[in-house]
Backbone as JSON, one array per atom type, in Angstrom:
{
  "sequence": "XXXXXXXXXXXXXXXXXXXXXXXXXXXXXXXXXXXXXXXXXXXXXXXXXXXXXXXXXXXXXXXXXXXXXXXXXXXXXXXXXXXXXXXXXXXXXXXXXXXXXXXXXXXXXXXXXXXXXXXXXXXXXXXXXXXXXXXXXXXXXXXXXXXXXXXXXXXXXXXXXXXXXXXXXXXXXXXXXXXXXXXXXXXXXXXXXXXXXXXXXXXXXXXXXXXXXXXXXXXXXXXXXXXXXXXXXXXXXXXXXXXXXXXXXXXXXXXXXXXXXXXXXXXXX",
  "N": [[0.85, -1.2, 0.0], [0.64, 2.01, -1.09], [1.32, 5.89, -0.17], [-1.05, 8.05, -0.21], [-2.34, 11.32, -1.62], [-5.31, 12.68, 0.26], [-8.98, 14.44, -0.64], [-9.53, 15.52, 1.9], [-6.67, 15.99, 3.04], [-4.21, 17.21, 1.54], [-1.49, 16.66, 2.36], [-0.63, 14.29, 4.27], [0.64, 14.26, 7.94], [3.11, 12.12, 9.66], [1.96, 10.16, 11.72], [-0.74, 10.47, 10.95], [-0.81, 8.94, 7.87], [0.08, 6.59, 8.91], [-1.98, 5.97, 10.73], [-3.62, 5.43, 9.14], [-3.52, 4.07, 7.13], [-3.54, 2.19, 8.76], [-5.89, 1.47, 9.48], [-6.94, 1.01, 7.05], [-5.94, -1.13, 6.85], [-7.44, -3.11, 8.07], [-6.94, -3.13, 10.72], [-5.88, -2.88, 14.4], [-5.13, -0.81, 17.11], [-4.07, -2.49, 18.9], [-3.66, -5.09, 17.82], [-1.48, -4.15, 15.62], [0.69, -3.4, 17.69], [1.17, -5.99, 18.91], [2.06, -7.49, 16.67], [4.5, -6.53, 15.84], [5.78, -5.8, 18.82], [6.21, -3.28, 20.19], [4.8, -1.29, 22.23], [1.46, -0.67, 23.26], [0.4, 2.42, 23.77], [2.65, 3.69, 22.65], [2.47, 3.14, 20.26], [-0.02, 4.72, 19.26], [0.9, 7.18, 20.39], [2.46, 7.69, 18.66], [0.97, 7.64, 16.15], [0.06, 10.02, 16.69], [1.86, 11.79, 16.18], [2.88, 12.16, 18.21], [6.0, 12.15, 19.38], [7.93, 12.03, 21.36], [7.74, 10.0, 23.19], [9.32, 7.87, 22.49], [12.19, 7.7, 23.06], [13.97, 9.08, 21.94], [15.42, 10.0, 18.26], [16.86, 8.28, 17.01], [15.5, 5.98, 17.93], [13.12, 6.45, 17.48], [13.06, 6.47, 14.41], [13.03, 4.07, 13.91], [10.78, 2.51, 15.0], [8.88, 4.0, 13.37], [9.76, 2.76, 11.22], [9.14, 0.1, 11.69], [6.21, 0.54, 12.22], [5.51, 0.97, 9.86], [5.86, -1.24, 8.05], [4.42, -2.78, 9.35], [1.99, -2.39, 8.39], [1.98, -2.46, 5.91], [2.95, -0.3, 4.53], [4.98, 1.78, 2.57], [8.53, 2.29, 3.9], [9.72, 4.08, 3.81], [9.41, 6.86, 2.35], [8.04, 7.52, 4.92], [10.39, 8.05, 6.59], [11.96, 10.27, 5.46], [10.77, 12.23, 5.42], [10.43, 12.71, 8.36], [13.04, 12.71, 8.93], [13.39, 15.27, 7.64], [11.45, 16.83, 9.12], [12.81, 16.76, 11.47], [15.48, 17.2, 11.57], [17.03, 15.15, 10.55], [19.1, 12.39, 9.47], [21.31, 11.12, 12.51], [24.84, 12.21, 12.22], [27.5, 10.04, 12.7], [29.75, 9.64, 15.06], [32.89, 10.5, 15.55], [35.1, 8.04, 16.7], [37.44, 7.02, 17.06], [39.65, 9.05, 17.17], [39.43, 9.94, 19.62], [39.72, 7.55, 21.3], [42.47, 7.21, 20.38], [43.93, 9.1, 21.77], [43.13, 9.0, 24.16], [44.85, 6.76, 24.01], [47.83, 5.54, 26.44], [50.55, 5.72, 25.85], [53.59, 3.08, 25.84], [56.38, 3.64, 27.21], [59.54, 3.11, 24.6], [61.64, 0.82, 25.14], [64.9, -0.09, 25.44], [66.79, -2.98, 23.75], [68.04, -5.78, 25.37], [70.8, -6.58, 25.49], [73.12, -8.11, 26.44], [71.23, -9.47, 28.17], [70.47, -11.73, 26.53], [72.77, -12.71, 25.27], [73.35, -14.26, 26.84], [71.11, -15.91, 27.32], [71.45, -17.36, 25.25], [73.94, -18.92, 25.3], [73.48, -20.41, 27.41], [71.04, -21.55, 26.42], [72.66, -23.19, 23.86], [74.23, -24.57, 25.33], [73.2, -26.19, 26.89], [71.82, -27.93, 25.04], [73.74, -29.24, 23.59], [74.38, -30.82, 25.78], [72.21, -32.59, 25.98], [72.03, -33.84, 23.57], [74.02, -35.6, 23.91], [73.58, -37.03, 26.61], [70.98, -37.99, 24.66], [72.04, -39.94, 23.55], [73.15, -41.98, 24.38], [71.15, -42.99, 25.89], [69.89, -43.85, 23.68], [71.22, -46.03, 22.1], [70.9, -47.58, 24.81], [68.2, -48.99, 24.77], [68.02, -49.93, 22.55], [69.96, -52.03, 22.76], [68.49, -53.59, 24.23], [65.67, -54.28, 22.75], [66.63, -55.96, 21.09], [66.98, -57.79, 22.43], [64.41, -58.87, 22.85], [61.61, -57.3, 23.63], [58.61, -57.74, 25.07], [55.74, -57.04, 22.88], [52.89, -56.59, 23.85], [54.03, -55.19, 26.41], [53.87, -52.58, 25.95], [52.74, -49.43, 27.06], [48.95, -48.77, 26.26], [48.07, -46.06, 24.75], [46.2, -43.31, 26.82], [45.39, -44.9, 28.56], [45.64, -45.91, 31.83], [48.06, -46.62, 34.39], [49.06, -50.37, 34.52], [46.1, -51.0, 34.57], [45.31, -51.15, 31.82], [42.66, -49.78, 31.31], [41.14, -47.7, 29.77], [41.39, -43.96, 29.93], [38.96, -41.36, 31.0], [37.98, -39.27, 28.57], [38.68, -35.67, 28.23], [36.68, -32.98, 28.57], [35.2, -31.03, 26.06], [36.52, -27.73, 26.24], [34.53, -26.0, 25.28], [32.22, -27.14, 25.91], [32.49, -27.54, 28.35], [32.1, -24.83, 29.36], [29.74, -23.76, 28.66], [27.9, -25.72, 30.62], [29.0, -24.3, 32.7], [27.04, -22.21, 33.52], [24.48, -21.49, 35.83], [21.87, -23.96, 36.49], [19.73, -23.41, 37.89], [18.23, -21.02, 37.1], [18.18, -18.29, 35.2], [20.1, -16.7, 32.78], [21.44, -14.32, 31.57], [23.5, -12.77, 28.74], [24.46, -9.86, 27.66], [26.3, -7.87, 24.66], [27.97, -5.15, 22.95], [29.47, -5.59, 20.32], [29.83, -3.97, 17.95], [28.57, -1.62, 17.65], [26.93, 1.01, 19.95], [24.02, 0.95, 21.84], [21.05, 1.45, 23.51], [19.36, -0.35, 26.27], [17.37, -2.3, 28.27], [16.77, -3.89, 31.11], [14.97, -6.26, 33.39], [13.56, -8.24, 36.23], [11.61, -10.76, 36.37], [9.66, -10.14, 38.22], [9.22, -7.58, 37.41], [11.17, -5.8, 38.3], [13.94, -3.14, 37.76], [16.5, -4.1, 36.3], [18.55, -2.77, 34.74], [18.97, 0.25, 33.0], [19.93, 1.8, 30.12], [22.48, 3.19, 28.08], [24.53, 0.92, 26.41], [28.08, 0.82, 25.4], [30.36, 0.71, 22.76], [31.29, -2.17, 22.78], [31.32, -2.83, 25.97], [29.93, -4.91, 28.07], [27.04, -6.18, 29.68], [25.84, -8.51, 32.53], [22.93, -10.46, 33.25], [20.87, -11.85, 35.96], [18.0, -14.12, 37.19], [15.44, -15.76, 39.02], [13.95, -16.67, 37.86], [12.9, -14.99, 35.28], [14.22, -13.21, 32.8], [13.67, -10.14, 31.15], [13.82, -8.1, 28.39], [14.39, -5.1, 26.66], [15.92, -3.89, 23.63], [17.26, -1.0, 22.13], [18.69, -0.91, 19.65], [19.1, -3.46, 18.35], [20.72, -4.71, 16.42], [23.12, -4.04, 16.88], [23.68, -5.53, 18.84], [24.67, -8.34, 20.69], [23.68, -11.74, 22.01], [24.0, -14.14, 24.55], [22.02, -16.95, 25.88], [21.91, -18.66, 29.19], [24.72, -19.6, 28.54], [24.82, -20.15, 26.03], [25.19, -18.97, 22.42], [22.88, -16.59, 21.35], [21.3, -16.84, 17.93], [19.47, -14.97, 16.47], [19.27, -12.99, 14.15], [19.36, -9.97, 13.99], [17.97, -6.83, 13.32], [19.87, -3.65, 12.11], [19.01, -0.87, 13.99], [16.46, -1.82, 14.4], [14.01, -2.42, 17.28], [13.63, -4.15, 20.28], [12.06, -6.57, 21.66], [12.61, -8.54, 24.37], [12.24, -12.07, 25.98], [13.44, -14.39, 28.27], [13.73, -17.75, 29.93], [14.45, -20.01, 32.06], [14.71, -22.7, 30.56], [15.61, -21.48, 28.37], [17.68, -21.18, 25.36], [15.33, -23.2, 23.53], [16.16, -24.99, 21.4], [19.6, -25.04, 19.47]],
  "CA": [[0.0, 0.0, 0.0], [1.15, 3.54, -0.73], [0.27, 6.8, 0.64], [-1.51, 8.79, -1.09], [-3.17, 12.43, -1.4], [-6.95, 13.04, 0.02], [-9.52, 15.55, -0.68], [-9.44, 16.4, 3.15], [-5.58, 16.55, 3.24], [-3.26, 16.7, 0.37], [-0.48, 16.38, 2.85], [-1.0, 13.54, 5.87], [1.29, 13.74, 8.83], [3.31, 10.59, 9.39], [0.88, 9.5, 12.4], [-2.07, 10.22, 10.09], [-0.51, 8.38, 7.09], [0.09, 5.23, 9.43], [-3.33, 5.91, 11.32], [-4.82, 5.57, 7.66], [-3.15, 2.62, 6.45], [-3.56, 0.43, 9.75], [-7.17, 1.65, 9.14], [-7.69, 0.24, 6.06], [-5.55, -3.01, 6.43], [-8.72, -3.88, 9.21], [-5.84, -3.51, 12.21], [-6.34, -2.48, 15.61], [-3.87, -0.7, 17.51], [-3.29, -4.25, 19.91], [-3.14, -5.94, 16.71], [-0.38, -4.0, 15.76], [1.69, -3.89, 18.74], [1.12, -7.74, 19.27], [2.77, -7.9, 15.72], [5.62, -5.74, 16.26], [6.38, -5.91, 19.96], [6.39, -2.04, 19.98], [3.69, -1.02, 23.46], [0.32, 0.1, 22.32], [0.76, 3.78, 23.86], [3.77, 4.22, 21.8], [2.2, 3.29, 18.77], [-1.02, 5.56, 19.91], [1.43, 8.1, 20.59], [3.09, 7.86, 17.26], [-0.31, 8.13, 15.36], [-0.63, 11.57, 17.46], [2.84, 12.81, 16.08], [4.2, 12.77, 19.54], [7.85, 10.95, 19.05], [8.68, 12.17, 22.76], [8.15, 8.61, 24.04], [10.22, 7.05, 21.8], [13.13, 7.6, 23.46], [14.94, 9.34, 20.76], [15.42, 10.25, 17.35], [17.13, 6.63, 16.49], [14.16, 5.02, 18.04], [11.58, 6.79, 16.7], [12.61, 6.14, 12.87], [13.33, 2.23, 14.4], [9.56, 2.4, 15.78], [8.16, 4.6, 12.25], [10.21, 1.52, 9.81], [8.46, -1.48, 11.88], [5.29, 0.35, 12.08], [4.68, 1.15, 8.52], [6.13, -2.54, 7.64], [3.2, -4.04, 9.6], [0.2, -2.18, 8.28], [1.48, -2.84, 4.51], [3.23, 1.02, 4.21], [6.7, 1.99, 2.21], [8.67, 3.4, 5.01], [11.64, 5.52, 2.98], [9.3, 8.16, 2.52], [8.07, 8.46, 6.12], [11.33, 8.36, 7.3], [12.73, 11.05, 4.94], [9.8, 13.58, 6.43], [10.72, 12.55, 10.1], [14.75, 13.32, 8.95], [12.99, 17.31, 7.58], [11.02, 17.79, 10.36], [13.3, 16.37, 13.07], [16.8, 17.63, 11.72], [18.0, 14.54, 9.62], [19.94, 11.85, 10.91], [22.7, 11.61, 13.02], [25.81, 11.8, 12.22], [28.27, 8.94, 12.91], [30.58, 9.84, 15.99], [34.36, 9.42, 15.47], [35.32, 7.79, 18.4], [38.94, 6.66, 16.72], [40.62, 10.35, 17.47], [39.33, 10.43, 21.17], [40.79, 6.57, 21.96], [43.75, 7.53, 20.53], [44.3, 10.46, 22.74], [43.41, 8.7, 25.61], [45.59, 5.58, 24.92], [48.77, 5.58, 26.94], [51.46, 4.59, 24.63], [54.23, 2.73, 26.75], [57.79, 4.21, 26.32], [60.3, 1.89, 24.41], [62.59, 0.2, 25.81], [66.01, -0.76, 24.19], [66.75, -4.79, 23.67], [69.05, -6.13, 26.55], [71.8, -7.63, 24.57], [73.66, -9.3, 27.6], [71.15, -11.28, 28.95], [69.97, -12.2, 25.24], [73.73, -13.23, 24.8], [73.29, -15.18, 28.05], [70.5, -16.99, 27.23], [71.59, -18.38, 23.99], [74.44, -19.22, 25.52], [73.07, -21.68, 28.42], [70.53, -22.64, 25.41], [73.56, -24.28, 23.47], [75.15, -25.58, 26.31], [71.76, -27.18, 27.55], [71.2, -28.89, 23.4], [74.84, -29.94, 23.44], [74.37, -31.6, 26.99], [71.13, -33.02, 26.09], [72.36, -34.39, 22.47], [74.92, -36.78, 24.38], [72.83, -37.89, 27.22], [70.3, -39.06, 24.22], [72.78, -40.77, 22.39], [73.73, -43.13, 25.2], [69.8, -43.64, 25.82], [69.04, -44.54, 22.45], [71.97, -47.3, 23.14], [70.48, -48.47, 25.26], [67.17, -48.78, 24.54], [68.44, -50.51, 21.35], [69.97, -53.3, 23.41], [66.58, -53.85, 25.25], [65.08, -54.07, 21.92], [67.32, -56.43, 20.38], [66.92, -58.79, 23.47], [62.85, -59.06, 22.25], [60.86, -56.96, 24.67], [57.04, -57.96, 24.47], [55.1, -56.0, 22.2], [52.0, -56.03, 25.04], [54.33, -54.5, 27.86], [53.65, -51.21, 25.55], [51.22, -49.52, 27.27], [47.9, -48.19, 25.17], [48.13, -44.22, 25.21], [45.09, -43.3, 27.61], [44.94, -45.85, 29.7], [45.67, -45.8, 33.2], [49.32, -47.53, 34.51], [48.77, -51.23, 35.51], [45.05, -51.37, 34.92], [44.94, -51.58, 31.05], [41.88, -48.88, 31.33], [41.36, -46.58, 28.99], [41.29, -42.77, 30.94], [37.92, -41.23, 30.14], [38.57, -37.87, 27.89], [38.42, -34.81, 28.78], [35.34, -32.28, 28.19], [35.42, -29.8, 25.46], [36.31, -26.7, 26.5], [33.0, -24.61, 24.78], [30.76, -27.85, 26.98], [32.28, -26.77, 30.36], [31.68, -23.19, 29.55], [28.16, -23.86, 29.07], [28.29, -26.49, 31.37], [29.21, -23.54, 34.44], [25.97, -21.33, 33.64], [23.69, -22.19, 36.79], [20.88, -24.6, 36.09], [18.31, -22.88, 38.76], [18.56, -19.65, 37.28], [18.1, -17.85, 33.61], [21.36, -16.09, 32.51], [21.42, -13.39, 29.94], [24.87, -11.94, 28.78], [24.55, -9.0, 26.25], [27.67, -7.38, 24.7], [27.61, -4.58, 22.01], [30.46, -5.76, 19.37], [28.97, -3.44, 16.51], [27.91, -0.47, 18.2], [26.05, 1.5, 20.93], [22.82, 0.57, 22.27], [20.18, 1.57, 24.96], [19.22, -1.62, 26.75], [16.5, -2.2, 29.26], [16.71, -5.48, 31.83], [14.07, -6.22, 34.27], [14.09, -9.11, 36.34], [10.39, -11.91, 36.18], [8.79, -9.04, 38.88], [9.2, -5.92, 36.77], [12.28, -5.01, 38.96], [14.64, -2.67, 36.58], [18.12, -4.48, 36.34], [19.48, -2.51, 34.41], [18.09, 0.55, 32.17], [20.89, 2.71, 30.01], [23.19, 2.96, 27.27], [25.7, 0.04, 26.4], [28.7, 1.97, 24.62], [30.26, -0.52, 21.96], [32.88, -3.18, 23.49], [30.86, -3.12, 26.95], [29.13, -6.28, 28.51], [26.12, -6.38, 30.85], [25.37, -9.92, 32.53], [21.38, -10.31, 34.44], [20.5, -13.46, 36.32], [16.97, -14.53, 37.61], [15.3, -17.03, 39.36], [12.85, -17.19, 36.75], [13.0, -14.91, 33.95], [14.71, -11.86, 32.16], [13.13, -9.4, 30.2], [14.91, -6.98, 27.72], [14.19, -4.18, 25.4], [17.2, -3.44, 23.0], [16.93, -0.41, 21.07], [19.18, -0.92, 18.21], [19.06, -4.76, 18.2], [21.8, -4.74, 15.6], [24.42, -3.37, 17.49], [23.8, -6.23, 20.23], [24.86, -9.58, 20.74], [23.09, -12.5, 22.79], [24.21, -15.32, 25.27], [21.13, -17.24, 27.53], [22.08, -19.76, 29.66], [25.94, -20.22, 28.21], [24.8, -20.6, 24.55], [24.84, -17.96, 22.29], [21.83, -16.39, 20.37], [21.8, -16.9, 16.31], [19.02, -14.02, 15.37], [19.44, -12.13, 13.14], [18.59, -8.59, 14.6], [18.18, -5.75, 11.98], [20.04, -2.47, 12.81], [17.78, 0.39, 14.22], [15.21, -2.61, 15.22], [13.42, -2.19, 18.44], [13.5, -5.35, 20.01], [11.34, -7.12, 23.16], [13.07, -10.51, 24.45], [12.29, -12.42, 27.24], [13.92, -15.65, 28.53], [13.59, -18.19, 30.72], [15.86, -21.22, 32.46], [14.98, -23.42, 29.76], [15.19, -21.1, 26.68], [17.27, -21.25, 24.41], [15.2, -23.88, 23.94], [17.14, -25.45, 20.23], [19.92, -24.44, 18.91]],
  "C": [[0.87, 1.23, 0.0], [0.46, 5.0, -0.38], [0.1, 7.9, -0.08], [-2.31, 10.35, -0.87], [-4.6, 12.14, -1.18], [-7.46, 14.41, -0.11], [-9.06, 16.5, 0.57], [-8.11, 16.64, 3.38], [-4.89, 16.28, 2.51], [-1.71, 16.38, 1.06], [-0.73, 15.59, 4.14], [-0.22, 13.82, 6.82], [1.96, 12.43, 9.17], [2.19, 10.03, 10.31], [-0.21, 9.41, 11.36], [-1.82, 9.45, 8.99], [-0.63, 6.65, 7.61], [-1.19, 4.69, 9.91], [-4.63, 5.07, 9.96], [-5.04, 3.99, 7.33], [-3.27, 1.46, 7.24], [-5.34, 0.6, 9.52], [-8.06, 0.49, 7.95], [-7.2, -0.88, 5.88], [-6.54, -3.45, 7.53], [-7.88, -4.35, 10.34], [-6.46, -2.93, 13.04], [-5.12, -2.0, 16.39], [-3.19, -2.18, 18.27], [-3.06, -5.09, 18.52], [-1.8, -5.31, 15.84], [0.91, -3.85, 16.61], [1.46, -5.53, 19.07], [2.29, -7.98, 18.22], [4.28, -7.71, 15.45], [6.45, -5.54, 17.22], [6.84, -4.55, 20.44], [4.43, -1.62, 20.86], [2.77, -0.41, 22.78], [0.35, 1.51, 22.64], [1.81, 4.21, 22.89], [3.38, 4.4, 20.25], [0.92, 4.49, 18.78], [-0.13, 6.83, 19.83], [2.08, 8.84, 19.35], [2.43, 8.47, 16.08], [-0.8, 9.83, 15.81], [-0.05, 12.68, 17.09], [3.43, 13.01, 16.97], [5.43, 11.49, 19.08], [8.44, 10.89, 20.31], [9.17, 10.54, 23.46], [8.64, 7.67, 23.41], [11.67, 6.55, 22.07], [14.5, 8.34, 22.78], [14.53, 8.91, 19.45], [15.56, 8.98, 16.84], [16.07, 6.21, 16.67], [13.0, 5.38, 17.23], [11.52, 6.36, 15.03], [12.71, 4.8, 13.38], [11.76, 1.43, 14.27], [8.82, 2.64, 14.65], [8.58, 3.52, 11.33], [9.39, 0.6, 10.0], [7.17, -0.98, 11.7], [4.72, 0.15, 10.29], [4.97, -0.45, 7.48], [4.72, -3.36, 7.84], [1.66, -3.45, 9.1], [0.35, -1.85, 6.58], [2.28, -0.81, 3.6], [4.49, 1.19, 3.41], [7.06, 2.71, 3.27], [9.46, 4.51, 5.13], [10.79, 6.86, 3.05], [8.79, 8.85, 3.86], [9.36, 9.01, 6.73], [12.06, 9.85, 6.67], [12.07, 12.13, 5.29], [10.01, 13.51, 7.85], [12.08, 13.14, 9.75], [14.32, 15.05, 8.96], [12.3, 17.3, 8.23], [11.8, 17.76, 11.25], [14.74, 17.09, 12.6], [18.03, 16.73, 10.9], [18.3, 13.59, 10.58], [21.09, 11.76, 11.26], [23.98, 11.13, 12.98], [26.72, 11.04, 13.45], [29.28, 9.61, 14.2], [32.06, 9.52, 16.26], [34.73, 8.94, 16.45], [36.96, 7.02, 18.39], [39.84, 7.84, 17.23], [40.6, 9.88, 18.96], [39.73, 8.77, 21.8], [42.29, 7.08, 21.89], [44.57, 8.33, 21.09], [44.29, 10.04, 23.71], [44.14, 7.41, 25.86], [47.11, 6.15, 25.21], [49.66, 4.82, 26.75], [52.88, 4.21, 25.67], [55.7, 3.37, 26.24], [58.55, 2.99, 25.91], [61.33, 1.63, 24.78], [63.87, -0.39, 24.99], [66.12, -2.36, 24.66], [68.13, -4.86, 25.08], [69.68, -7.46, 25.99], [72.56, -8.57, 25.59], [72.81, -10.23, 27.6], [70.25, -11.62, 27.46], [71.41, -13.01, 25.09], [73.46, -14.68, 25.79], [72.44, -16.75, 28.37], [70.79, -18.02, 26.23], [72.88, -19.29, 24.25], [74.5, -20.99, 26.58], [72.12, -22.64, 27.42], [71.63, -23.84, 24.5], [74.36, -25.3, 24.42], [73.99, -26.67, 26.99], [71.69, -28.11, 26.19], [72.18, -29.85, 23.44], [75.0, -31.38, 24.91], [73.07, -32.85, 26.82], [71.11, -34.41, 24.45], [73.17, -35.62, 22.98], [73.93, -37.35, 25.69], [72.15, -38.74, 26.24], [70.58, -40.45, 23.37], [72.92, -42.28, 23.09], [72.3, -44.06, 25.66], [69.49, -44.65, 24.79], [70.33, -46.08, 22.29], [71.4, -48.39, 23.63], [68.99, -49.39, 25.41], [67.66, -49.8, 23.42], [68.78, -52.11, 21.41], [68.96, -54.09, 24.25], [65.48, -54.3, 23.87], [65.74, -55.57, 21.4], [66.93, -58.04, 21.33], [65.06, -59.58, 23.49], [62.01, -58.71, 23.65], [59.18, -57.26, 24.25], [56.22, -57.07, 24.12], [53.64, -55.71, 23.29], [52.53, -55.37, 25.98], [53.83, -53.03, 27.49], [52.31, -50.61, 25.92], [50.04, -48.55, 26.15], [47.89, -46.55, 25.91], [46.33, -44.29, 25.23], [44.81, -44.23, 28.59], [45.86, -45.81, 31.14], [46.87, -47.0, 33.38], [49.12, -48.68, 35.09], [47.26, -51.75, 35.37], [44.59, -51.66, 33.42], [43.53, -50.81, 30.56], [41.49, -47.96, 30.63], [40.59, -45.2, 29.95], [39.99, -42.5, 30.24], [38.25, -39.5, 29.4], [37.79, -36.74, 28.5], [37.3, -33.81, 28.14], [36.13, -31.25, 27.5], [35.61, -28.75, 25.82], [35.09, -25.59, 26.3], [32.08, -25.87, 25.81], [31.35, -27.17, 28.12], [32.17, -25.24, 30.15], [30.43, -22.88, 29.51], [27.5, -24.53, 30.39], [28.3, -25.33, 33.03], [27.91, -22.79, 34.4], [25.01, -22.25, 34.7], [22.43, -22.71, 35.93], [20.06, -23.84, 36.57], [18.42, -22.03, 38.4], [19.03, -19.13, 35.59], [19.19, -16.9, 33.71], [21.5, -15.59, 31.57], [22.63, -12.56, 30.11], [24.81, -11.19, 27.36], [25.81, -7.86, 26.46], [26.97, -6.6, 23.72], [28.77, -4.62, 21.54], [30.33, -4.69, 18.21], [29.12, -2.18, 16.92], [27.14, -0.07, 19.7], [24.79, 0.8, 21.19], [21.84, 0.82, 23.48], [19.29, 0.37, 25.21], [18.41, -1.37, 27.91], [16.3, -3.66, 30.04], [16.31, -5.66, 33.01], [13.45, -7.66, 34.9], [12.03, -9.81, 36.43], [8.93, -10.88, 37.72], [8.54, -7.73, 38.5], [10.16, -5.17, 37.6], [13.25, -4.67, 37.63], [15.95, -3.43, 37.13], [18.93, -3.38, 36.26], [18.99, -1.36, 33.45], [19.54, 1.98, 31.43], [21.93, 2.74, 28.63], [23.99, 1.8, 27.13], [26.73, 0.35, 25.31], [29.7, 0.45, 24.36], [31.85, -0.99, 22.62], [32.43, -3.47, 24.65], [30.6, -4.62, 26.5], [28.37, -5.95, 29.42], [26.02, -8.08, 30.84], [24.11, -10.07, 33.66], [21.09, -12.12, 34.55], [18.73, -12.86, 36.69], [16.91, -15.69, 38.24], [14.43, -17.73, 38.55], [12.94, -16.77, 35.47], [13.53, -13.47, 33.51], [14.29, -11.14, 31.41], [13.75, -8.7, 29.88], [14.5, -6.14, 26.41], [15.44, -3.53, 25.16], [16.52, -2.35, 21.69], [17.31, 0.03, 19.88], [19.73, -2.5, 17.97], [20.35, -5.47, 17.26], [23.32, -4.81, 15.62], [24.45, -4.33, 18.62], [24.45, -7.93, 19.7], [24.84, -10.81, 21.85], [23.65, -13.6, 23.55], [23.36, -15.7, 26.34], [21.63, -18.39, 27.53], [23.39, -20.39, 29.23], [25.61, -20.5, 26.67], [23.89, -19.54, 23.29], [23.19, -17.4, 21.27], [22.14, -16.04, 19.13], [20.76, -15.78, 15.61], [19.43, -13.36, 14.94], [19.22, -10.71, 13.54], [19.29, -7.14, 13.72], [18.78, -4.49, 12.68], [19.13, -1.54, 12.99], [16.16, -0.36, 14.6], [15.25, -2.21, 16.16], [13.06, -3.71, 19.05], [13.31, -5.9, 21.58], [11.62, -8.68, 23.53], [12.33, -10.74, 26.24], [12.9, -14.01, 27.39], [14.08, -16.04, 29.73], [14.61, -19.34, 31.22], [16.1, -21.89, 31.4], [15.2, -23.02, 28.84], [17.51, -20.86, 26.9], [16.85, -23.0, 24.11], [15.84, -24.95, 22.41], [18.09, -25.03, 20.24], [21.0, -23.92, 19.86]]
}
């Protein structure tokens, strides 16, 4: 569906454009926030032209892309009237100058030729010492050989001295790392590898965890006894771990995005 001129207004508002079009796809505001995961006040609010509770400029085109997706809308041209009324959007933030200013470059140090001489020195004298001990081994070893040692005395690599046993192997390193996340108890670990993000984490009572920016390279980690809830507001810029095993969606940049998880989730995969 595209949006078109009426008699009564040759120019809609974006709310009124969206208001129109969820209109005539036979939606309901709960039927679009159900679809979207985007609170029915917000979308209500959106249809009004207020953007205040959006949280921001990012969010609001995040919130204006998904709505006009779900009620059948193109959303390039709302967004390009939200950029001229609102100011455009926002430029990128170098944030390469202002590390490099604040990293603290170590002074260099010259090479320390002595004890470099020193070491190579005890190294040859250790090879040369170690070359004649093996010589006299392999000797003897040779005569032990020659004398017909029984091919069973050799013991089977893994097995246990004397018992013929085979040892049992050791656990993958990535299982015991899942493996340590508590069983009684839902475990959500979000990082922002990508980018920034304002993050919201609230624990199976509506207690706030956690409610705030995550500036890119951070980590937040939220337990429960039951369940985690999380609104990420650039979904793109995030990256998921419940319960020791990480999350594979896909999450579009500038999405708006409502998770919740529980002990058992993830429950594939």
């Amino acid at each position: 569906m595209s949006i078109g001129n009426s008699p009564e207004d040759d120019s809609p508002s974006i709310g009124q454009a969206l208001q129109r079009a969820r209109a005539d796809a036979g939606l309901s505001v709960d039927d679009v926030s159900t679809s979207t995961r985007v609170r029915a006040p917000i979308v209500q609010a959106i249809e009004q032209d207020d953007f205040t509770r959006c949280g921001g400029t990012v969010y609001a085109r995040g919130h204006i892309r998904t709505l006009a997706r779900a009620v059948g809308v193109d959303p390039e041209p709302l967004i390009e009237r939200f950029n001229a009324e609102h100011g455009g959007a926002a430029a990128p933030t170098p944030t390469a100058p202002l590390f490099e200013a604040e990293r603290i470059r170590p002074e260099r140090r010259r090479p320390n030729w002595t004890a470099a001489m020193v070491a190579a020195i005890v190294a040859v004298v250790g090879f040369v010492g170690f070359t004649l001990f093996d010589g006299e081994d392999d000797k003897s070893a040779s005569g032990q050989v020659a004398e017909g040692t029984p091919a069973s005395d050799t013991p089977t690599p893994g097995a246990s001295p004397g018992t013929g046993k085979t040892a049992p192997a050791k656990p993958d390193p990535s299982e015991s790392a899942i493996a340590a996340a508590p069983a009684d108890r839902v475990t959500v670990e979000i990082s922002a590898p990508k980018g920034r993000s304002w993050i919201s984490a609230k624990d199976h009572n509506g207690r706030t965890l956690y409610d705030g920016v995550l500036e890119r390279g951070q980590s937040k980690t939220f337990t429960d006894k039951k369940q985690v809830d999380l609104i990420l507001g650039d979904a793109g810029s995030i990256k998921l771990a419940v319960n020791g095993k990480e999350i594979r969606d896909r999450f579009q940049p500038g999405h708006v995005e409502r998770l919740s998880y529980t002990k058992g989730d993830p429950e594939a995969g």
